[in-house]
C-alpha positions as CSV (number, residue, x, y, z in Angstrom):
1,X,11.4,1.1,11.2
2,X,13.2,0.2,8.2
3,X,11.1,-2.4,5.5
4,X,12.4,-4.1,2.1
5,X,9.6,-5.2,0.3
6,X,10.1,-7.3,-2.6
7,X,9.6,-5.4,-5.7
8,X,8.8,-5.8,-9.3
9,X,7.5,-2.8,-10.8
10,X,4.2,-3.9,-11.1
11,X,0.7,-2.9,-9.7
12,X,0.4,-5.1,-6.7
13,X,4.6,-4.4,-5.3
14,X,3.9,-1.2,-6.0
15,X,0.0,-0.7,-4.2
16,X,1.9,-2.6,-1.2
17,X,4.7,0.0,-1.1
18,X,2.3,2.9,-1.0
19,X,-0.1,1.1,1.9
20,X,3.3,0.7,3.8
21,X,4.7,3.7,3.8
22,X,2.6,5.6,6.4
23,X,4.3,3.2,8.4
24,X,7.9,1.9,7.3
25,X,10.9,3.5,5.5
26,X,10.2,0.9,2.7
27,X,12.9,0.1,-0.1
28,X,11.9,-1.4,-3.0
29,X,14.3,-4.5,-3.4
30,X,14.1,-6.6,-6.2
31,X,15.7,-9.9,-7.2
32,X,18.3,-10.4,-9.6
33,X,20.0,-14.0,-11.1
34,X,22.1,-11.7,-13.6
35,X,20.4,-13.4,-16.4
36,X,19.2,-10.3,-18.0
37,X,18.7,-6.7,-17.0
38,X,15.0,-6.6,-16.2
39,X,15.7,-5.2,-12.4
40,X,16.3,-1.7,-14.1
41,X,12.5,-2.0,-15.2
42,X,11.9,-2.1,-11.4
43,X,14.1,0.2,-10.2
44,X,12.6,3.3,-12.7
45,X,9.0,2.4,-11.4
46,X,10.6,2.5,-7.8
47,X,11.9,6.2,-8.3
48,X,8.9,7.3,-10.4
49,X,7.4,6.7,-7.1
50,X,10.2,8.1,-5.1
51,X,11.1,4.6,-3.1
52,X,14.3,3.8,-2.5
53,X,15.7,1.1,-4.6
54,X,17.8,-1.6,-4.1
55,X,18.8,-4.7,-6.3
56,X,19.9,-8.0,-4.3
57,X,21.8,-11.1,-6.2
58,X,20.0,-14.4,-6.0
59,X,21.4,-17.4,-5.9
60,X,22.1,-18.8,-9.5
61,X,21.1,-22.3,-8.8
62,X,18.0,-21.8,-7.3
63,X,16.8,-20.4,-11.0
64,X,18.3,-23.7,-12.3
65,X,16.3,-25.7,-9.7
66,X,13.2,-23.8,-10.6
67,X,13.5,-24.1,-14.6
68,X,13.9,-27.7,-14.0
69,X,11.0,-28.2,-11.7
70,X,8.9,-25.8,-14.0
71,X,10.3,-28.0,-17.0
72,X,9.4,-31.1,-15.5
73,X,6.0,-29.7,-14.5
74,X,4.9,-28.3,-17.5
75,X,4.0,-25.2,-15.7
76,X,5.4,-22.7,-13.8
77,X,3.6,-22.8,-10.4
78,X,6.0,-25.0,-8.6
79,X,9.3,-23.1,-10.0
80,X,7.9,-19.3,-9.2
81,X,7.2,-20.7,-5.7
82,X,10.6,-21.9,-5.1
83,X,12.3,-18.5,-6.1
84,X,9.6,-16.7,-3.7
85,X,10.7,-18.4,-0.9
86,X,14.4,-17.8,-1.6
87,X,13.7,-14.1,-2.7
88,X,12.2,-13.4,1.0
89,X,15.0,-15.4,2.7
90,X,17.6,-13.2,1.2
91,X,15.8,-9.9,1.7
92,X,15.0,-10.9,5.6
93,X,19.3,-11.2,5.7
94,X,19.5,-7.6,5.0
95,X,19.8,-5.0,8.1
96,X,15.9,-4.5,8.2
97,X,13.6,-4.6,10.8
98,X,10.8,-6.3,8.3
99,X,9.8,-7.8,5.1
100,X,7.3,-7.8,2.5
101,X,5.5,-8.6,-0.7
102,X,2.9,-8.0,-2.9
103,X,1.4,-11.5,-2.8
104,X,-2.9,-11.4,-2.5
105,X,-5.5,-13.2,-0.8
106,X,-6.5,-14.6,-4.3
107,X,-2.7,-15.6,-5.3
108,X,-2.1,-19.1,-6.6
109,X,1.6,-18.4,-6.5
110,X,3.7,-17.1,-5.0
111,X,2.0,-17.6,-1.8
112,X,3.1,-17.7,1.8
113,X,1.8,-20.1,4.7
114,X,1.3,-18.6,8.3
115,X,3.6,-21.6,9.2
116,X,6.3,-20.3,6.5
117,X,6.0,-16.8,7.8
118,X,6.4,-17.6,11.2
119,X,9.8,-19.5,10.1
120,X,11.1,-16.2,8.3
121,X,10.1,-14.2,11.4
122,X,12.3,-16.5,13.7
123,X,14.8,-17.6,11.9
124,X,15.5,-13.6,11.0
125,X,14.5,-11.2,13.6
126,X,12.0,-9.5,10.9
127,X,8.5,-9.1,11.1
128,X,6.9,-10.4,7.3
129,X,3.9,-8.5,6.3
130,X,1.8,-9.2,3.6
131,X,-0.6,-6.1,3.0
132,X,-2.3,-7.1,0.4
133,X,-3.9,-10.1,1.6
134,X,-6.9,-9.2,2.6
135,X,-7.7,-7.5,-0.7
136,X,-8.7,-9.7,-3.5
137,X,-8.3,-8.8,-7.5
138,X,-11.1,-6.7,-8.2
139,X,-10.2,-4.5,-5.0
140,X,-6.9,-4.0,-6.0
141,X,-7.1,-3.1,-9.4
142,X,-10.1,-0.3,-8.3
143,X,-7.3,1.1,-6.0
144,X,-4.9,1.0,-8.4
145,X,-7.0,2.4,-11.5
146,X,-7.2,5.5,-9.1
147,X,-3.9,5.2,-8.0
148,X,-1.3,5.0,-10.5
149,X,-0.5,5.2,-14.6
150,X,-0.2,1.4,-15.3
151,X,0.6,-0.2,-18.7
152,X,-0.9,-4.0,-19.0
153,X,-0.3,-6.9,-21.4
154,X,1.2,-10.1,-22.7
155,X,3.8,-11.1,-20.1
156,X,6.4,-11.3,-22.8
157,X,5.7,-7.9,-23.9
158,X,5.4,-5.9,-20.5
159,X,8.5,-4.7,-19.2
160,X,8.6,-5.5,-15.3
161,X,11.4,-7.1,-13.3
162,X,9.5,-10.1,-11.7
163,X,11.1,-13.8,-11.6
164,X,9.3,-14.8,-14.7
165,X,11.7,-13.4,-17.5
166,X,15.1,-14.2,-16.2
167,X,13.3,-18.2,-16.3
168,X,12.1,-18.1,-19.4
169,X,15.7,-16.1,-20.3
170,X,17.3,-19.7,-18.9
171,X,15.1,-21.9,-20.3
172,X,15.1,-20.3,-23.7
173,X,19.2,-20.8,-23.3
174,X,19.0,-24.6,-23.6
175,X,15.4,-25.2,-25.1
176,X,13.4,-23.1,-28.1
177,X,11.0,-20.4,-27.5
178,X,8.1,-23.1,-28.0
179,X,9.3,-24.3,-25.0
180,X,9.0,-21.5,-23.1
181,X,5.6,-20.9,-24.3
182,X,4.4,-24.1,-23.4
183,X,5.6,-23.8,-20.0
184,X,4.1,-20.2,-19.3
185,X,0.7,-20.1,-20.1
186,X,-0.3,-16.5,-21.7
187,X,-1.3,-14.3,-19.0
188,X,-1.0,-10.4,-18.5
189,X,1.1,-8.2,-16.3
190,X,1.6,-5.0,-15.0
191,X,3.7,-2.6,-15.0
192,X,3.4,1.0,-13.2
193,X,4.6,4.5,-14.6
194,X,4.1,6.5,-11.8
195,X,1.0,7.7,-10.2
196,X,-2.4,8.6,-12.0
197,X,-2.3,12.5,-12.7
């Protein structure tokens, strides 16, 4: 059974694609609005792994919609949200026979809803999966410290390929970098090398 699980290069994608694969023929797809080139980021964690990779285009105005809502917000909650919810509609339209993310039991965003993954099931013929929602943080990141080689930091200094930088790419295009900073509050990523020696 073939799976695209959406993929960002970072420790939680990445732990979901190896709990997954005793089970799927996963591909690693990640997101793109062409707003910078931060997908490669994903795709060189993907074959350091040796997943299959694939990079699917998003819809241009839904980042537009979600800089505006995050704008409006003063936060980015709402705005990461919306391009979660359009990420997994797009990978469900591709000839798979499920989905996936990396999304927690402990998430605040993105999240998905029983009632919103019984819509994407429906409406798509795929089965959605969320593996890692049982696990909280601490779990994780003890499966991942003996998992994989993982660099973390600033957000705006870890490479990675989630929806984060191609927003604050577009709202840095109309507003300053104080603006951007206001909007995302400082809060580390992930991003994973390959696996732990």
């Amino acid at each position: 059974m073939e799976l695209a699980l959406l993929y960002s290069g970072g420790k939680d994608s990445s732990l979901a694609a190896l709990l997954l694969d005793r089970f799927y023929e996963v591909r690693c797809v990640t997101g793109t609005f062409g707003l910078t080139d931060d997908w490669k980021h994903a795709e060189r964690a993907a074959r350091k792994l040796e997943f299959p990779f694939e990079r699917i285009d998003l819809d241009h105005a839904v980042a537009e919609e979600a800089a505006e809502t995050m704008l409006a917000d003063g936060y980015p909650r709402n705005g990461i949200q919306r391009v979660h919810e359009h990420a997994l509609e797009t990978i469900a339209g591709l000839d798979v026979d499920a989905v996936a993310d990396g999304t927690r039991r402990d998430d605040r965003v993105p999240t998905v809803s029983r009632a919103q993954a019984q819509s994407l099931e429906d409406r798509h013929g795929v089965d959605y999966i969320s593996p890692l929602s049982g696990f909280g943080r601490h779990a994780v990141d003890r499966l991942v410290e003996a998992t994989f080689e993982v660099e973390q930091g600033p957000s705006e200094e870890i490479t990675k390929a989630d929806y984060e930088g191609e927003i604050r790419a577009l709202i840095a295009e109309t507003h300053d970098e104080h603006v951007v900073r206001e909007v995302f509050p400082d809060h580390d990523q992930t991003y994973v090398h390959g696996r732990a020696e």
